[in-house]
C-alpha positions as CSV (number, residue, x, y, z in Angstrom):
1,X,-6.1,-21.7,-17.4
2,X,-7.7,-22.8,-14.2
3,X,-7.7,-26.6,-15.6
4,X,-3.7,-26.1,-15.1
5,X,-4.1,-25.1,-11.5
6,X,-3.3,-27.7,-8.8
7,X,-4.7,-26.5,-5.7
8,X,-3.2,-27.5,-2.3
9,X,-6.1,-27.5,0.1
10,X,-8.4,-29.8,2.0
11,X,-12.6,-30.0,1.3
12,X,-13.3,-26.9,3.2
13,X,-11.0,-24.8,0.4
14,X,-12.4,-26.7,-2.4
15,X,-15.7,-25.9,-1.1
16,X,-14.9,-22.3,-1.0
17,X,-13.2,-22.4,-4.8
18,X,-16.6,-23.7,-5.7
19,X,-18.5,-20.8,-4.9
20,X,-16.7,-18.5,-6.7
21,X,-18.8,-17.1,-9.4
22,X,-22.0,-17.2,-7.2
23,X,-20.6,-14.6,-4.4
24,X,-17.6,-12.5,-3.9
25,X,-15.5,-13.6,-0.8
26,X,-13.6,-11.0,0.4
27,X,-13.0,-7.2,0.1
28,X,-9.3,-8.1,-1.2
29,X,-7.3,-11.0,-2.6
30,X,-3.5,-11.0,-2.1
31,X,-1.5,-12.6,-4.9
32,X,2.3,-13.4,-4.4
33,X,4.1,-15.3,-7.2
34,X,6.8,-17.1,-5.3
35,X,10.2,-18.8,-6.9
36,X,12.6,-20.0,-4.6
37,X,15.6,-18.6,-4.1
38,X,18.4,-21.1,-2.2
39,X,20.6,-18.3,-0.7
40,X,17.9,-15.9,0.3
41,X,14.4,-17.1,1.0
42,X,11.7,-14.8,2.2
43,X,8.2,-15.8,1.5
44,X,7.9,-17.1,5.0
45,X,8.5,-13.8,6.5
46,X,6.1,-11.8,4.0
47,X,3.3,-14.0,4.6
48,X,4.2,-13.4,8.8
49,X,4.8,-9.5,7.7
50,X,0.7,-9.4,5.7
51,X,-0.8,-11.2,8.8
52,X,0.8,-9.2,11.6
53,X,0.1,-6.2,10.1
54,X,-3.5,-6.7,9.9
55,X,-5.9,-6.6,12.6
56,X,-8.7,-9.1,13.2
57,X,-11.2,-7.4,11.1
58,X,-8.9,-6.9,8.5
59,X,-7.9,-10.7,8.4
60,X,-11.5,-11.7,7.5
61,X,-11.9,-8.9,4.4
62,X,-8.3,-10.5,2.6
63,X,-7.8,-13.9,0.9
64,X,-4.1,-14.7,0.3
65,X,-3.0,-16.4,-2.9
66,X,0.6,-18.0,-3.0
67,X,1.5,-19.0,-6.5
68,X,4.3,-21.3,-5.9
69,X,6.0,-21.0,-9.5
70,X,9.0,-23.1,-9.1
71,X,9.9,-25.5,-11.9
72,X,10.2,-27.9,-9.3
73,X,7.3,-29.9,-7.9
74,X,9.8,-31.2,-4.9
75,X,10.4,-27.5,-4.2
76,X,6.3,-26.6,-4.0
77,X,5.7,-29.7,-1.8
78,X,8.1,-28.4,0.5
79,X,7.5,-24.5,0.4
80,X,3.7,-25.9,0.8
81,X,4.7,-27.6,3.8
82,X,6.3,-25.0,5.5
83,X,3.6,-22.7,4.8
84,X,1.1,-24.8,6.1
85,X,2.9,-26.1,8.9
86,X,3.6,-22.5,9.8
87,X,0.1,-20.6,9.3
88,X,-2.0,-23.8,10.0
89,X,-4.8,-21.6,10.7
90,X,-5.3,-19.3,7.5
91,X,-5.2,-22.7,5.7
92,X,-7.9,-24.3,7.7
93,X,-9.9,-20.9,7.3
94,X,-9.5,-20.9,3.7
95,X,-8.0,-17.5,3.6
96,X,-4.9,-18.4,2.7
97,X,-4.4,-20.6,-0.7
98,X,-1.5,-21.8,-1.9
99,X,-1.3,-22.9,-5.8
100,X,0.7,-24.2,-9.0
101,X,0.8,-25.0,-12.5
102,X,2.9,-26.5,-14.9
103,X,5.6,-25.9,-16.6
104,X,4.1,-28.2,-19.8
105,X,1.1,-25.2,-19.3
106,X,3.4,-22.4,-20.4
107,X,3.8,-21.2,-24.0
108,X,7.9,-21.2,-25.6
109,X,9.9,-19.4,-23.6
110,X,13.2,-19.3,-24.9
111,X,12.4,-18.2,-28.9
112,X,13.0,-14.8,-28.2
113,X,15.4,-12.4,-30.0
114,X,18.3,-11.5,-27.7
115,X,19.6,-8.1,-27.8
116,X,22.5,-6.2,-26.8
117,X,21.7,-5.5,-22.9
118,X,19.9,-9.4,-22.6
119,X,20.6,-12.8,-23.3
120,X,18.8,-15.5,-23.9
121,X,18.0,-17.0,-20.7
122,X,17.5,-13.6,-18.7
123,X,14.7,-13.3,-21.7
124,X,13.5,-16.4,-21.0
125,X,12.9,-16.0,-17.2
126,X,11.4,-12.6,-17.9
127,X,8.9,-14.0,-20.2
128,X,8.2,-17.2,-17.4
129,X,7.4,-14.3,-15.0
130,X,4.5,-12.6,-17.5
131,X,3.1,-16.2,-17.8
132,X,3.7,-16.6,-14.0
133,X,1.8,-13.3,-12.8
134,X,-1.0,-13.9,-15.8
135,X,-1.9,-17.6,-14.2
136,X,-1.8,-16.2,-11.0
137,X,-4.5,-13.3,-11.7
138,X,-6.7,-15.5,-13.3
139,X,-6.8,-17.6,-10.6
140,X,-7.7,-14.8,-8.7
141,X,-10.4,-13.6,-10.5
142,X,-13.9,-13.2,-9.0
143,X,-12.5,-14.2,-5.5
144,X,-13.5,-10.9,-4.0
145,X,-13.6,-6.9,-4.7
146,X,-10.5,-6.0,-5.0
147,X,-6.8,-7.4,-6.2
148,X,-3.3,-6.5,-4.3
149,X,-0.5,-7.7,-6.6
150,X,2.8,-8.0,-3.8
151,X,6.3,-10.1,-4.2
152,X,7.7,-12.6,-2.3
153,X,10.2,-10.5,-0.4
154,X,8.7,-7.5,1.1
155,X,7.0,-5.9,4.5
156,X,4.0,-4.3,4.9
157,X,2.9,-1.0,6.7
158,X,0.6,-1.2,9.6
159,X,-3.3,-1.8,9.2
160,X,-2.5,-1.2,5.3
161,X,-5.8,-3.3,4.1
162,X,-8.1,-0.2,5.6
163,X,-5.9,2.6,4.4
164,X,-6.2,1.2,0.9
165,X,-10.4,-0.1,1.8
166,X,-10.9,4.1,2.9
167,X,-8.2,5.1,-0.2
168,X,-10.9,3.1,-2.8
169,X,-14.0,4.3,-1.0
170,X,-13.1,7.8,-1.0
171,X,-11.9,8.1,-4.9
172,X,-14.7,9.9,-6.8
173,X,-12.9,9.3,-10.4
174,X,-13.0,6.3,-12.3
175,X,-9.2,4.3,-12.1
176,X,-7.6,0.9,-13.6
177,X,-4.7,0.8,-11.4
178,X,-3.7,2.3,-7.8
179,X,-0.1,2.0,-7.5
180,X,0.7,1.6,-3.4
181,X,4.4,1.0,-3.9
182,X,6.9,2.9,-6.0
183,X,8.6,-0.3,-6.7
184,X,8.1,-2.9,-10.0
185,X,4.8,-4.9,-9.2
186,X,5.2,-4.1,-5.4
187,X,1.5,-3.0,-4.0
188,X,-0.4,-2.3,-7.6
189,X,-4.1,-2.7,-6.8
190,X,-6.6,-3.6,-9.4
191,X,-10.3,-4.0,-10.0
192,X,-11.1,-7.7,-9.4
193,X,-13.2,-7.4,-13.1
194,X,-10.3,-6.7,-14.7
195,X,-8.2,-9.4,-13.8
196,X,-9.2,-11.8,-16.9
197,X,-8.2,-8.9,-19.3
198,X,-5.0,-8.3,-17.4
199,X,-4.0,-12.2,-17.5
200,X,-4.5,-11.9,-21.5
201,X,-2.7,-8.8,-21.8
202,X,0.2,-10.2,-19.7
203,X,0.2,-13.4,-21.9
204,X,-0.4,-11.3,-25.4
205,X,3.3,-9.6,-25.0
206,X,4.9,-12.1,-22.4
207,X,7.7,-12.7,-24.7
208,X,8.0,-9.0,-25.7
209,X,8.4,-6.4,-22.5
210,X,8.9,-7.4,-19.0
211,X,6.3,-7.2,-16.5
212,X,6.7,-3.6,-14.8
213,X,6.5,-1.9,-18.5
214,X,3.3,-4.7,-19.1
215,X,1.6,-3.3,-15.9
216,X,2.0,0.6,-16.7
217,X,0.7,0.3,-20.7
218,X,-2.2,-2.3,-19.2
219,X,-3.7,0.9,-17.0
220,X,-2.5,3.1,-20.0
221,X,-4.5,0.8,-22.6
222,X,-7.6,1.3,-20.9
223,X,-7.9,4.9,-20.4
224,X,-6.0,6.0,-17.1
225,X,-3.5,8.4,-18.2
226,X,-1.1,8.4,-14.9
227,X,0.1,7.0,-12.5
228,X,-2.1,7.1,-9.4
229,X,1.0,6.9,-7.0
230,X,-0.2,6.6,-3.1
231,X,1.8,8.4,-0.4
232,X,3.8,7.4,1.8
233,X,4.3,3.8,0.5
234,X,2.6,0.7,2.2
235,X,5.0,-2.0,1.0
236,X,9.1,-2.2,1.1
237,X,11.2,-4.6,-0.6
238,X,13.4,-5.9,1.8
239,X,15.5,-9.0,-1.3
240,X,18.8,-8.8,-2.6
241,X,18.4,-10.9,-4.9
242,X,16.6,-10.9,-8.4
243,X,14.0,-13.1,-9.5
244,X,16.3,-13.9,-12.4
245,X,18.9,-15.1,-9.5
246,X,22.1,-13.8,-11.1
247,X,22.0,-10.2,-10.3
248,X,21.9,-8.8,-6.7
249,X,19.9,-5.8,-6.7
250,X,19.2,-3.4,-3.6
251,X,15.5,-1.6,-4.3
252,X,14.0,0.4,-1.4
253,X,11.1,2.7,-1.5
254,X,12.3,6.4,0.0
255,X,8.5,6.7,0.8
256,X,8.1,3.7,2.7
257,X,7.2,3.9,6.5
258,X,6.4,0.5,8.3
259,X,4.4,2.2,11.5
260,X,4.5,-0.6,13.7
261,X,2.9,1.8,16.3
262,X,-0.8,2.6,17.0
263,X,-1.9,5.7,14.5
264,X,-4.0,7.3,17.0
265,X,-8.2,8.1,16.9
266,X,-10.0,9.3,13.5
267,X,-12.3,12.4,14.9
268,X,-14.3,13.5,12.1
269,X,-12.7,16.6,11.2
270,X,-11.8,19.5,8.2
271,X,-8.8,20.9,7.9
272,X,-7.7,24.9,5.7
273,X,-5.0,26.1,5.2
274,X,-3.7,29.3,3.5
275,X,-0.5,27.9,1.9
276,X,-0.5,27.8,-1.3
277,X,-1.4,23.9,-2.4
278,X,0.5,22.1,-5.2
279,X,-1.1,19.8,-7.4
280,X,-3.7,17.3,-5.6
281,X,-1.8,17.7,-2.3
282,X,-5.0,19.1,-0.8
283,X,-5.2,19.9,3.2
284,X,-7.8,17.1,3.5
285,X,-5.1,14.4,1.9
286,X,-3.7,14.2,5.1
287,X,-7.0,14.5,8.0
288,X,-7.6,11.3,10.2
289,X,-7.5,9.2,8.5
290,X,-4.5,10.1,6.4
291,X,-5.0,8.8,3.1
292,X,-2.2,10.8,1.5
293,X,-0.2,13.4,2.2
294,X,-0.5,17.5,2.2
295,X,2.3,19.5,-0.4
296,X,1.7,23.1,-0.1
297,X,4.4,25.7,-1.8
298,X,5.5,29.2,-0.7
299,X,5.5,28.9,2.9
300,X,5.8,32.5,5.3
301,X,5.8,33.1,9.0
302,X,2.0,33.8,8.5
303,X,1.6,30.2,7.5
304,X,-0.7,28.1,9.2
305,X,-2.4,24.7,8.7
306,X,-5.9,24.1,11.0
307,X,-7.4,20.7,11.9
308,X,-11.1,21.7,12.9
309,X,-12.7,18.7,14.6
310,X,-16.5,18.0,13.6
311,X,-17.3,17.8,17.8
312,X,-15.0,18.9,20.9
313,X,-12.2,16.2,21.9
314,X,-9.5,16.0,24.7
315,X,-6.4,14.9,22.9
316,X,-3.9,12.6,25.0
317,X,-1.6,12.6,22.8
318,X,-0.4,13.9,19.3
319,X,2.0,13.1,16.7
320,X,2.7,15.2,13.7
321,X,5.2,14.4,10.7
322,X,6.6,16.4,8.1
323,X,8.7,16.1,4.9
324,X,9.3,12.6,3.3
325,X,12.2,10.5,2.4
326,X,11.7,11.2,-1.2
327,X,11.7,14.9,-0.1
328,X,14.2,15.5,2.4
329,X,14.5,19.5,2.7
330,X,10.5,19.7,2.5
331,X,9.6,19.7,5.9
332,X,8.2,22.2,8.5
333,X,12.1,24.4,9.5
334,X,10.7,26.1,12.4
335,X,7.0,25.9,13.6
336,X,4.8,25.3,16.8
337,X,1.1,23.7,17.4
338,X,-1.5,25.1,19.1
339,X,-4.9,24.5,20.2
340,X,-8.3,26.2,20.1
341,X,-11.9,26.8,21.1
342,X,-14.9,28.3,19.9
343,X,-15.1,27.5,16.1
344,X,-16.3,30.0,13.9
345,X,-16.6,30.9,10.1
346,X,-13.8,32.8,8.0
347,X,-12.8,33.7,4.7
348,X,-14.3,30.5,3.9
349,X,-13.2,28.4,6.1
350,X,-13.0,27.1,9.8
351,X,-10.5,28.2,12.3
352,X,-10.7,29.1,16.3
353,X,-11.5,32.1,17.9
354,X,-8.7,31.6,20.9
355,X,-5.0,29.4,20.8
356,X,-2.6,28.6,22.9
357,X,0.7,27.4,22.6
358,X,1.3,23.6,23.4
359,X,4.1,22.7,22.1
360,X,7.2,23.3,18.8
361,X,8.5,21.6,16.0
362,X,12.1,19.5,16.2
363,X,13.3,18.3,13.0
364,X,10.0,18.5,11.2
365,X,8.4,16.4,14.2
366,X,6.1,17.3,16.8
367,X,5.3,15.4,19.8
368,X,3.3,15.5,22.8
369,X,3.2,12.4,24.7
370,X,0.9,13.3,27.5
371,X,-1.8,16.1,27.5
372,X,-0.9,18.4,30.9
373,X,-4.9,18.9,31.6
374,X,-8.6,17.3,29.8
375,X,-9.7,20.6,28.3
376,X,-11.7,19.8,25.6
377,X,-10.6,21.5,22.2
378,X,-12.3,22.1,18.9
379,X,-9.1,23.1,17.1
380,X,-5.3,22.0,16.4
381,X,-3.1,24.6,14.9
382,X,0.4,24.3,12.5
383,X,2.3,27.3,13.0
384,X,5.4,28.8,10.8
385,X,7.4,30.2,13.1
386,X,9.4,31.8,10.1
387,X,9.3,31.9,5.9
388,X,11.3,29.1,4.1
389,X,12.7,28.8,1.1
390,X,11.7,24.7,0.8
391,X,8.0,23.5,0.3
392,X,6.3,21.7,2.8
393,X,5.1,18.2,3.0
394,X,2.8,17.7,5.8
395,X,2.6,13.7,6.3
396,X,1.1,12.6,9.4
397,X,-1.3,13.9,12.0
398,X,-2.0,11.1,14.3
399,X,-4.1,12.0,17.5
400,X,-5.1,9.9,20.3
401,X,-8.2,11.7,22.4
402,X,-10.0,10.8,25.7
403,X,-13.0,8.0,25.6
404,X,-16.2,9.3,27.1
């Protein structure tokens, strides 16, 4: 398909194109499928929302691919102008590539049977938008590690290119899709080596399923059994509108959390608990760096969850969340922190040998904004105050310490 593909780029891009298939490029490749939309427009904004979101380093390990699929070449000259008039710099880079094909390139897409909940031209666009996403992918293919498959209408969380680089690294068991989004094609994250077999899947049964339904039997077809669902969610669709532009629709991820703060220092640390833990949910889910989240079941006024740090700190400030939007009631009812010295060995595990009180719980949050004095700690402590009849989801332990 790439004979289809009219780039929009000076030497410098072509130059980079070229080498694709000697060396990879980047960790991650980006690919939006764009079609305009005349009453609500947001490709702009997600492109500002990727960049802003990503620090420095993180900007050189991502390559951004806009596929501009408008029928209209008037309406990709002037989305391509805006773009590159806007982001001048990404272009001149080369990390950000903006792309089309043509319409005369796609296979029929009107011969399908309607049925009782479709008609005709809903099919139709359905089946534009398999082709769409399978030229797009191909395109993508062999331009670096990993793919991140995103929409044209959406924001991202905070420094979300090394929560999913440290989500990969740290997977032991082999996986066809990471799905970083609840939503449709939002934030599905794929092996770039798989990308030619997903553009022929997606073009096999483009007239037959849309693309969500496509995307979960692809990672089903190939041996992943679930969904690998990542939590809380790194993207949020933030359009009304429908790609198929008659229906007004109003998707939002509950688990979605756009941290446009600072999430603290990474100390090397283990963390134990004794509640009970459901499923995967294990206490070192959610350990700087949280990767995922802490579910534990069964919770008494005994209950305690320990972050043991690797080597002392002096924490300036701390932030700790619990529950989730997804799961309202399952957060920490009435609880306190504390922190410890002297690490020893028990039942297992890690703890302290001495605590002290620094601070409760309000509304599953707990926040200190200032440490009082620069003891050095080896411990931080969650503490049920009291049993509760809800689980608990711990989602969040962000901790800023002194610099030496």
């Amino acid at each position: 398909y790439a004979n289809h593909f009219n780039l929009y780029s000076d030497s410098n891009l072509n130059h980079r194109i070229n080498r694709v298939g000697r060396d990879l490029i980047g960790f991650l490749t980006i690919g939006i499928s764009s079609v305009y939309k005349e009453k609500e427009h947001h490709l702009l904004n997600t492109i500002e929302s990727i960049l802003s979101h990503s620090s420095p380093a993180e900007l050189k390990m991502i390559i951004l691919v806009i596929y501009l699929a408008n029928n209209s070449s008037q309406l990709n000259e002037r989305s391509t102008k805006e773009i590159k008039a806007r982001f001048s710099e990404h272009v001149n880079k080369g990390t950000l590539l903006v792309i089309q094909s043509y319409l005369t390139s796609y296979p029929p897409l009107s011969s399908q049977k309607t049925n009782l909940w479709d008609n005709r031209w809903g099919i139709g666009c359905r089946a534009k938008q398999n082709v769409d996403y399978a030229y797009l992918v191909n395109f993508c293919a062999g331009l670096s590690w990993y793919y991140l498959m995103l929409e044209d209408d959406i924001v991202c969380a905070a420094n979300f290119v090394s929560i999913i680089q440290n989500y990969v690294k740290d997977r032991t068991t082999p996986w066809t899709t990471i799905a970083f989004s609840r939503l449709g094609y939002i934030g599905k994250l794929y092996h770039s080596s798989d990308l030619i077999k997903l553009a022929r899947f997606l073009l096999m049964f483009y007239d037959s399923l849309s693309a969500d339904w496509l995307l979960d039997y692809f990672y089903k077809s190939k041996g992943q059994e679930n969904a690998i669902l990542f939590r809380p969610s790194l993207f949020q669709h933030i359009g009304r509108l429908s790609s198929f532009h008659n229906m007004e629709i109003q998707l939002q991820d509950p688990e979605f959390e756009e941290d446009t703060g600072p999430s603290g220092d990474i100390p090397a640390a283990s963390c134990f608990t004794n509640i009970p833990t459901f499923s995967h949910y294990v206490p070192g889910n959610v350990c700087p760096p949280s990767k995922d989240v802490f579910w534990g079941m069964n919770v008494t006024s005994k209950s305690f969850f320990t972050v043991v740090f690797e080597r002392p700190v002096v924490p300036q400030k701390i932030h700790i969340y619990t529950g989730s939007a997804e799961y309202q009631k399952d957060f920490l009812y009435y609880g306190y922190v504390e922190q410890g010295r002297l690490k020893i060995h028990l039942h297992g595990g890690q703890t302290c040998l001495t605590f002290q009180w620094i601070g409760d719980f309000k509304e599953g949050r707990f926040k200190m904004e200032k440490n009082k004095n620069n003891d050095d700690i080896d411990c931080l402590r969650i503490h049920a105050k009291a049993p509760q009849k809800q689980w608990l989801i711990i989602r969040k332990i962000n901790i800023w310490v002194k610099k030496d």
